[in-house]
N, C-alpha and C positions, 0 to 999 in steps of 0.2 A: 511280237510273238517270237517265240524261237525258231531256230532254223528247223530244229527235228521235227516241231509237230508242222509247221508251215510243208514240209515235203511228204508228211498227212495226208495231210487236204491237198496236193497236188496228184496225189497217189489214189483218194479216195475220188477223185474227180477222174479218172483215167479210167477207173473201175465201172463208173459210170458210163460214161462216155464206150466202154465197151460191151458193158450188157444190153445199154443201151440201142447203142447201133448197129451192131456186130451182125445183124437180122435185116438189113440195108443195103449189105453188101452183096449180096447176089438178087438175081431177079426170082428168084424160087423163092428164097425166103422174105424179099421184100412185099412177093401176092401175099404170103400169109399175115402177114404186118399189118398191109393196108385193107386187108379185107375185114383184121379184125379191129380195126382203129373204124373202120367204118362201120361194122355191125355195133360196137361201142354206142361208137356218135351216134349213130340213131338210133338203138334203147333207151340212150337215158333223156334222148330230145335235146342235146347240146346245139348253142345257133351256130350257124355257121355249115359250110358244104366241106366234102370232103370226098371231090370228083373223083369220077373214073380216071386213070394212070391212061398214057399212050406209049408206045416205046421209049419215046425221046425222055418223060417224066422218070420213069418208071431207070432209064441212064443214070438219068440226073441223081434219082436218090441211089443208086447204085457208088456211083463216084463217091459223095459225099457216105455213105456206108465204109466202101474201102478207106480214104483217107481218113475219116476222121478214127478206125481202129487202126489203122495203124500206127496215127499219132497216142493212141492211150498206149499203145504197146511202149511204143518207144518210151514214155513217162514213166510204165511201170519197171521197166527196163532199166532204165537210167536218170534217175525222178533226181532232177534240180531245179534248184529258185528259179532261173533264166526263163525255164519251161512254163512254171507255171504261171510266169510273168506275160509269156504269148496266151498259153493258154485262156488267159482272162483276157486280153486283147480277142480272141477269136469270140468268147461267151456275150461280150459285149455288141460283137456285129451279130450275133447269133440274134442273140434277143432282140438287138430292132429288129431285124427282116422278120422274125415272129411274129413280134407284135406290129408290124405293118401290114403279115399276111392277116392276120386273124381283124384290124382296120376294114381288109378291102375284101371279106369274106369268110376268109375260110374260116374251120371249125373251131371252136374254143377249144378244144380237145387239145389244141396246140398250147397254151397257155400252163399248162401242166409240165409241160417241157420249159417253159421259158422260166419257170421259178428256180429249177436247178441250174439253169443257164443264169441266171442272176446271181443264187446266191453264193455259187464257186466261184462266179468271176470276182465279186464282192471279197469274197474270201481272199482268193488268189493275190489281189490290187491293195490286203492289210502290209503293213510294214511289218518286215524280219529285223531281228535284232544281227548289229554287227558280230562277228564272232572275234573272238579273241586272238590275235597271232603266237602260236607259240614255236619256240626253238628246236 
């Protein structure tokens, strides 16, 4: 693949990863998230729980809100291969703990996320072609 469109899909995975979670990052807009992932999960009858939050939870995805926009900023900011070389390193641990959560419970509703988390990391982990040195 070429370097330009590989820093694409590093770009387009940032983009994601912002709209994404950008709604994680505080506790206000994380009740609205999880309330409506949970009014979701239970209309359409998906297996799997998707508990009540306690503070410490409710932290958790906060942290992971902040860090992981900050990291698409940075990408859209300054989007190179190196980047999105970690980046697929991160989607890869993403996706197990996903699909280990959704194993030992929780909703499938999570599974929806793990396909984006696979197939940018997938993406991410193709080979770039060398570029040409010039004078």
């Amino acid at each position: 693949m070429q370097l330009k469109n590989y820093l694409r899909i590093v770009r387009a995975s940032a983009w994601y990863d912002l709209i994404v979670t950008i709604g994680f990052a505080t506790p206000w807009s994380f009740t609205l998230i999880h309330q409506s992932l949970t009014q979701l999960n239970s209309s359409l009858g998906i297996a799997g729980e998707f508990p009540a939050f306690a503070a410490a939870h409710v932290l958790m995805a906060n942290l992971l809100g902040s860090i992981v926009t900050i990291w698409a900023i940075l990408r859209l900011r300054d989007t190179r291969m190196e980047y999105g070389r970690y980046d697929a390193a991160g989607r890869i641990l993403f996706s197990m703990w996903q699909l280990y959560a959704v194993a030992h419970g929780a909703s499938q509703i999570i599974l929806a996320f793990t396909v984006f988390e696979i197939a940018f990391g997938i993406l991410q982990l193709l080979p770039v072609e060398k570029q040409a040195v010039t004078d």
